[in-house]
N, C-alpha and C positions, 0 to 999 in steps of 0.2 A: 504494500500500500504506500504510494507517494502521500509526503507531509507537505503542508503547507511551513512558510519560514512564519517562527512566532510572533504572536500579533502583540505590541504594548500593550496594547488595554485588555489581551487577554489572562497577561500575566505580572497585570499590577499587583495583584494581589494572590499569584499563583504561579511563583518564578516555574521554568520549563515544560511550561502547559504548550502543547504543541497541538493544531489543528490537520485534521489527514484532508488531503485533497476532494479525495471521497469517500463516499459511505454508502452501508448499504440500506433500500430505501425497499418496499413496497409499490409496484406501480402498475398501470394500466395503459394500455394505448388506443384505447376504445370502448365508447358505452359497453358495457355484454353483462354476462353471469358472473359468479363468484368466481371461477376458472378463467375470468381476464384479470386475475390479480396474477402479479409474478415478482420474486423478489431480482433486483436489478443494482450493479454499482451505477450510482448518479452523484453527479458533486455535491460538492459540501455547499448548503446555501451560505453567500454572507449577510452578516447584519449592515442595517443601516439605520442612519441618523436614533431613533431611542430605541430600536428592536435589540433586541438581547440573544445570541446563540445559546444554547442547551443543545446540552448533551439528553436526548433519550434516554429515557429506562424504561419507562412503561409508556404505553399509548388507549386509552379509552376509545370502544368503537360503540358509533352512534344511530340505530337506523337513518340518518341525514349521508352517513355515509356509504350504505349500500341502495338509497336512492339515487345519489351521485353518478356512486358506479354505472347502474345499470341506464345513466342518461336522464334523470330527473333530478331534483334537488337541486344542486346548486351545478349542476353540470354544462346550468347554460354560459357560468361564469368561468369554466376553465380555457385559457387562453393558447396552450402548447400543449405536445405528450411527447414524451407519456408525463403522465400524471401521478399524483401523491394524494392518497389521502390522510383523515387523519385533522379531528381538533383540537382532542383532549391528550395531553402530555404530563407527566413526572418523572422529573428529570433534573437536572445538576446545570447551574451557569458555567460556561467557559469562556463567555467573551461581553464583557459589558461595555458601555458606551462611553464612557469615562472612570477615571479613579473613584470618586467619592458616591456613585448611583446606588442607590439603595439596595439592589440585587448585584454583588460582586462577586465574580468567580469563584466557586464554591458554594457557595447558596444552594441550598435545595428548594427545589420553588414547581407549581403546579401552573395549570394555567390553559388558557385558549389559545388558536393560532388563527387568523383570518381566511382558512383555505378556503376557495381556493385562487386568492391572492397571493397567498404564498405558497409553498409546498407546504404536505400536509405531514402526522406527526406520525405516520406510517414508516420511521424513520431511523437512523441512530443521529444526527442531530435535526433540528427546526430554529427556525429565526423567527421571533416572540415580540411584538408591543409591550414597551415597559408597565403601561398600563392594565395590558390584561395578565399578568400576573401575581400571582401570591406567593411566600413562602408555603413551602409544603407542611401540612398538619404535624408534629412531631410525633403524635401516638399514631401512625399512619404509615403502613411501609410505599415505595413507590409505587406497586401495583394496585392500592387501596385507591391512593389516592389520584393514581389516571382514570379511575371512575369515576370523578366526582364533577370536575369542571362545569361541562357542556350541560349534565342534564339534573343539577343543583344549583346552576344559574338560572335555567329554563325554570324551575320549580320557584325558587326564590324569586324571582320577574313576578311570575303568574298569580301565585298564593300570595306572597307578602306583597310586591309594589302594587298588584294588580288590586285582586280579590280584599286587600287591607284587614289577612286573617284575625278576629279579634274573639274575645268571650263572646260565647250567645249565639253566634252566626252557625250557620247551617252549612255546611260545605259539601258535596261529589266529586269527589275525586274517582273518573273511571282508569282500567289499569291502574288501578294503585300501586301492583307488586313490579311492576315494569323501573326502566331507568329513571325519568322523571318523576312515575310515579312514586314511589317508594320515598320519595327525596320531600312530594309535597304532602304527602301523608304526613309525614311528620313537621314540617313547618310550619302545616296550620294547627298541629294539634299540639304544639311549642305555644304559640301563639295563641293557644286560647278556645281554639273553634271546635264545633264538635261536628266531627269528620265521618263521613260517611264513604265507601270503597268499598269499588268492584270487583271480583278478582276470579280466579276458578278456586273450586275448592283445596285444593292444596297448600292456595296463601291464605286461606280464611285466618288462619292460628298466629303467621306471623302480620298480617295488616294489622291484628290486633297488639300485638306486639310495638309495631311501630307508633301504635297514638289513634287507630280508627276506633271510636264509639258505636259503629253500628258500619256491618261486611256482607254484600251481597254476592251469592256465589251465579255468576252470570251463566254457568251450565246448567243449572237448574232452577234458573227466576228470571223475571224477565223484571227489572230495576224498576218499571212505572206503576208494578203493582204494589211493591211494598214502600217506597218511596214518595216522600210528598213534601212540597210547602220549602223546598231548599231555598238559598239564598243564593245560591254561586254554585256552577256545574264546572268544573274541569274536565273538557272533555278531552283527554288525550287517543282518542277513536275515532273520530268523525263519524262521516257513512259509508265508510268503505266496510264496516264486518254490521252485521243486523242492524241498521239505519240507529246505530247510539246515539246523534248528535241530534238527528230529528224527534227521537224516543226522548233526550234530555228536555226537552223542551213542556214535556208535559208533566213534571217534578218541579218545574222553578216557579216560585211566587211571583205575580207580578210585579215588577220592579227588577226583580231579578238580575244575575248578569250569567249569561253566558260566554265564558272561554273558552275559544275554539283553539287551541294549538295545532296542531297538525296540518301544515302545508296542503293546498289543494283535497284535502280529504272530505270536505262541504263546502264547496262552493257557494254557495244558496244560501248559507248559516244567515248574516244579518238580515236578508231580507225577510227570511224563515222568523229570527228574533223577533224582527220590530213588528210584526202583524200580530203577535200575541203579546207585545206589552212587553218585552223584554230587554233588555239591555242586552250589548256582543262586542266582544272585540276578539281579534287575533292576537298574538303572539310571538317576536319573534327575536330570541335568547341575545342575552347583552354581553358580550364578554370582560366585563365590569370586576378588574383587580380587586378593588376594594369591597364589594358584596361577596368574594371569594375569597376575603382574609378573615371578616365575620363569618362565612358558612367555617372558615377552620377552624376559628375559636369553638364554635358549636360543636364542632368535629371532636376538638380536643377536648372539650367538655365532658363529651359522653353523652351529650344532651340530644345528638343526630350520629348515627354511622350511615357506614355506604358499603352493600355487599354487593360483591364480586361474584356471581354465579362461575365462569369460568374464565379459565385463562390458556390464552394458548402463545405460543414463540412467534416470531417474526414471521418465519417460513412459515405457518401457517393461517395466514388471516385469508386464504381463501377458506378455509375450513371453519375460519371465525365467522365470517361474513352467509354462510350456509345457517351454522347455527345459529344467529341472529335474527334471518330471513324465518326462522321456522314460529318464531314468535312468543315461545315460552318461556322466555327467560326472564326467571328472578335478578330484578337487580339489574346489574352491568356486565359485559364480557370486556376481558383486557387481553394486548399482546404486550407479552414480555419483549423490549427490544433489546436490552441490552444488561449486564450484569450490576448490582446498582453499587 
């Protein structure tokens, strides 16, 4: 592997830190299935003006990114290939943007990555906005906490700035046991609200667990019969599986508000809202440093965790991306990319 000659600001504070030419990266060179992923040497991206290099260690995968993949999501925005995916990272600074920056070489820090503006964190290093980054959780090893970023900002957005979880309030959280899910289950039941989640029956025990008040097993109930008079739907479903976002609509009090998260998954949602009296908005995840050095503190608290259903290596995120697609998963799947 060719080095690059060492960068000053990568070893102000880390004499002999050496950056390698290239690295190995997860890529794609065309919409397709999970079998257009392929691991590839691609260069080392460099930083610029406040982006920060990191070193990989772990990387969080997001349904956002096997919609990408397969030409949806954000794929209208990729500019060349092949291509990287990949937003959520833990990982190590190597190269900061000056002496004094609050994240210096060595840091261990969590965080988002703009892809696909930038390369994605499908990676052994990524180049990082100083602002969307946090120190990483300290009770958290790297792979905990590549599952946190992307879909504990999504949740914190929607539940706390959005929904404004407080005592008293009524909350639906559907997929609760899912990535986001899981994440707003418990931030509004931090917060105060008494939570209600969807889930199959397998997470009945643990939605409880997390802070849900009352768990409906979506395999054997249909949520508008035993549900009523809610205040805020979080609908991380849309109408893409048994019309849930249209079915939400007959649970919310007038006044209401309806969360629609999920890109294109209801179309129709506000105009669907506004003819029965109810309030709508979308959703779409802020990569907000400082809402993600609060979710750590909570993190380290003990007050929120964040489970990993599975983990798999580099070389394998097409197998990660299969198992994603199939849609059962508790929690987050991570790739290990590199030794931490």
């Amino acid at each position: 592997m060719r080095f690059r000659s060492t960068r000053p600001e990568a070893t102000a504070d880390s004499p002999g830190v050496v950056i390698p030419e290239t690295m190995r990266a997860v890529v794609f060179d065309a919409p397709g299935d999970a079998d257009a992923l392929r691991v590839a040497s691609v260069s080392t991206p460099d930083p610029i003006l406040s982006e920060v290099l990191v070193r990989v260690v772990a990387a969080g995968i997001n349904p956002i990114d096997a919609k990408t993949r397969a030409g949806r999501g954000a794929a209208g925005a990729i500019t060349g290939w092949p291509a990287t995916l990949g937003y959520d990272f833990s990982g190590v600074v190597v190269a900061a943007p000056y002496e004094s920056h609050p994240f210096p070489p060595g840091t261990e820090v969590f965080g988002m990555t703009p892809t696909p503006r930038t390369p994605g964190t499908y990676a052994e290093y990524t180049v990082v906005p100083s602002l969307s980054l946090a120190r990483k959780p300290a009770s958290l090893s790297h792979v905990e906490a590549a599952g946190v970023p992307l879909a504990a900002l999504t949740a914190w957005g929607v539940v706390v700035e959005t929904a404004l979880a407080h005592a008293g309030q009524r909350i639906l959280i559907h997929a609760g046991s899912g990535g986001v899910g899981h994440f707003a289950v418990q931030f509004a039941a931090y917060f105060g609200a008494h939570v209600i989640a969807t889930g199959s029956s397998r997470n009945l025990d643990w939605l409880r667990e997390l802070g849900a008040a009352e768990v409906v097993d979506h395999t054997t109930a249909r949520f508008e019969d035993v549900v009523a008079d809610v205040d805020v739907v979080v609908d991380l479903i849309g109408n893409v599986a048994d019309d849930t976002g249209t079915r939400s609509l007959e649970v919310v009090r007038p006044g209401g508000l309806l969360i629609e998260v999920p890109t294109g998954a209801w179309p129709g949602f506000r105009d669907a809202a506004a003819a029965r009296g109810i309030r709508s908005t979308g959703y779409k995840v802020v990569p907000d440093g400082g809402a993600l050095a609060t979710i750590a503190r909570l993190l380290d608290s003990g007050a929120v965790r964040v489970f990993v259903d599975r983990v798999f290596d580099l070389e394998q995120a097409a197998a990660a991306h299969r198992e994603l697609e199939k849609a059962h998963t508790r929690g987050k799947i991570v790739l290990r990319v590199s030794d931490d």
